[in-house]
C-alpha positions in Angstrom: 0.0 0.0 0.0 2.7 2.3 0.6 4.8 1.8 -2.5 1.1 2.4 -4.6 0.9 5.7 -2.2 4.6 6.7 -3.4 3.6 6.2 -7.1 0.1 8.3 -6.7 2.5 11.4 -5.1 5.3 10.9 -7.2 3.3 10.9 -10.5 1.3 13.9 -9.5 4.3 15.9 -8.7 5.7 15.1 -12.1 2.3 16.2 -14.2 2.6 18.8 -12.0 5.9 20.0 -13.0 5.5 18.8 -16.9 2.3 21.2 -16.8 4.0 23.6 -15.2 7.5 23.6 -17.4 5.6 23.3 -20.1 3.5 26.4 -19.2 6.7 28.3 -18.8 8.8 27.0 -21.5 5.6 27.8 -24.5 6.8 31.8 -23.4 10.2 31.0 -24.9 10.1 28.1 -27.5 8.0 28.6 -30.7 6.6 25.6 -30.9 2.9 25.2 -31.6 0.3 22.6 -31.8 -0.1 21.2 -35.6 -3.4 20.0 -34.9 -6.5 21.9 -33.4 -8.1 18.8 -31.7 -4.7 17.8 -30.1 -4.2 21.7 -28.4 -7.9 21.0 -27.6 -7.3 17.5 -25.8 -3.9 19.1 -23.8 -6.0 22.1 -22.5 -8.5 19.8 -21.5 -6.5 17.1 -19.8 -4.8 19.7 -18.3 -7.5 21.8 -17.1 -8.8 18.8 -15.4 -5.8 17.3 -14.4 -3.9 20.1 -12.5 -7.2 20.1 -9.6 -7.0 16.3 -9.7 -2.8 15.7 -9.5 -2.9 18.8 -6.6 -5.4 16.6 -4.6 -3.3 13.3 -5.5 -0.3 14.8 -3.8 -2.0 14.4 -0.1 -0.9 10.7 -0.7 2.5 12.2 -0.1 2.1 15.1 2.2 -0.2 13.1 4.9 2.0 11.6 7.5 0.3 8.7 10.0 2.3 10.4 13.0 0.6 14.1 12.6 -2.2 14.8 14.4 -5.9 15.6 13.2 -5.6 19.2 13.4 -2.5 18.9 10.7 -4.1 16.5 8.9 -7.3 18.7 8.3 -5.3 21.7 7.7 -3.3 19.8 5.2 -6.2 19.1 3.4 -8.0 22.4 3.9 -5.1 24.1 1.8 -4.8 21.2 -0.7 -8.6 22.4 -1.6 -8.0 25.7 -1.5 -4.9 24.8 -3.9 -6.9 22.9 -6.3 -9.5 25.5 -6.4 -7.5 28.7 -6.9 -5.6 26.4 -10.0 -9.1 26.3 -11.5 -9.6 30.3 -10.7 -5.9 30.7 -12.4 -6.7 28.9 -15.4 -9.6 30.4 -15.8 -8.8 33.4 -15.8 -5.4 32.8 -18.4 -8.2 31.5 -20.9 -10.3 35.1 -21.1 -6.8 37.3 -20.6 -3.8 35.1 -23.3 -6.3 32.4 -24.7 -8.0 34.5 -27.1 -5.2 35.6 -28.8 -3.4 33.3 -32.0 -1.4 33.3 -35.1 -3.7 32.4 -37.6 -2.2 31.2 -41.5 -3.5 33.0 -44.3 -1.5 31.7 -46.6 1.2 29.3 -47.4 3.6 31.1 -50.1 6.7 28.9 -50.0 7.3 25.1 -49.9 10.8 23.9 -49.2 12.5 22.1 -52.7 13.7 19.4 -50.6 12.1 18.8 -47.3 8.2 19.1 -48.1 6.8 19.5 -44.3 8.9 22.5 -44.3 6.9 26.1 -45.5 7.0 30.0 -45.4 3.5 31.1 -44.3 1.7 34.4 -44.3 0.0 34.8 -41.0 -1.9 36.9 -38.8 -2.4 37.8 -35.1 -5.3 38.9 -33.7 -7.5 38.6 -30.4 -10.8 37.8 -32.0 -13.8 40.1 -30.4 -11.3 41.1 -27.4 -9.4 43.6 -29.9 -10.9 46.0 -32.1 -7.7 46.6 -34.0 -6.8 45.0 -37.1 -4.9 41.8 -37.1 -1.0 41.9 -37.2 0.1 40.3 -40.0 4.2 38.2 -40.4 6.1 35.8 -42.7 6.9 32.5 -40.4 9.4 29.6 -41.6 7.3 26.5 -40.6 8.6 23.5 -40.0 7.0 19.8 -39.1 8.6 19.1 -35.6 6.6 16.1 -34.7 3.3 15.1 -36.5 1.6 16.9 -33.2 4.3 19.9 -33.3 5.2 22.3 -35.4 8.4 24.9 -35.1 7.4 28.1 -36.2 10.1 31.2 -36.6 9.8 34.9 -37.9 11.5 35.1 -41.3 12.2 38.0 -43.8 10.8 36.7 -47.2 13.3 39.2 -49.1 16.8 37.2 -47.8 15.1 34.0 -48.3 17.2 31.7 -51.6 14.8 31.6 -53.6 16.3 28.6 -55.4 15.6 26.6 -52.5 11.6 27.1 -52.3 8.9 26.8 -54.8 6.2 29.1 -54.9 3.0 27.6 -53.6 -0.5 27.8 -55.6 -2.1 30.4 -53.2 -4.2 28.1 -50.6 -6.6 30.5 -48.7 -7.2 29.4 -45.0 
């Protein structure tokens, strides 16, 4: 019982931490979900699975030696945790959820390496902004069939002799 009691803790700290890192580490790495259904299913897992792996570590944090009034305050703040994490997220949906790079178009296909394109795209916020989108040029590349790499290029130093034109796809 107590080795399944150290797997319950130590797997909710570690989706903790993944969720977390990976939180963090989206503010720095340009990497994006290639598919719409697959951002959909990691928000949802993890809007459901924060609350649930913050309850999961009382397996951990609950000692047989501490006495009732620890115990219930343990769990009091456990609660409190798992609720303010749904507040939190909440919240991050209506203030940096709205917001995305959209493709308008794909202008340039890589001669070689066919996953990898130059995109026209545009940022907006949807009904939250009133201003126009902002439109860039992204290199895009296939990182994984669930990720893609996408980086800020200037389609004027591009080699041209290393990317075909693409028949104008409107998104």
């Amino acid at each position: 019982m107590q080795l399944l009691l150290k797997v319950i803790y130590r797997t909710a700290l570690f989706m903790l931490i993944f969720w977390l890192g990976a939180a963090v580490l989206s503010n720095f790495v340009p990497l994006e979900f290639a598919s719409q259904k697959v951002e959909h299913l990691y928000y949802s897992i993890r809007f459901y699975g924060v609350p649930i792996a913050i309850v999961f570590t009382l397996t951990g944090t609950i000692k047989k030696k501490e006495s009732w009034v620890e115990i219930i305050s343990k769990i009091i703040l456990t609660i409190f945790a798992c609720f303010g994490s749904i507040a939190i997220m909440t919240i991050m949906i209506f203030v940096g959820g709205m917001c995305a790079w959209t493709t308008d178009k794909v202008l340039f296909e890589h001669k070689q390496q066919s996953t990898i394109k130059i995109e026209k795209r545009s940022f907006g916020c949807g009904a939250n902004d009133s201003s126009p989108s902002t439109p860039g040029f992204f290199k895009v590349s296939n990182f994984t069939p669930y990720f893609r790499y996408a980086t800020p290029i200037d389609t004027n130093e591009i080699n041209k002799s290393e990317w075909l034109r693409v028949k104008q796809i409107e998104y």
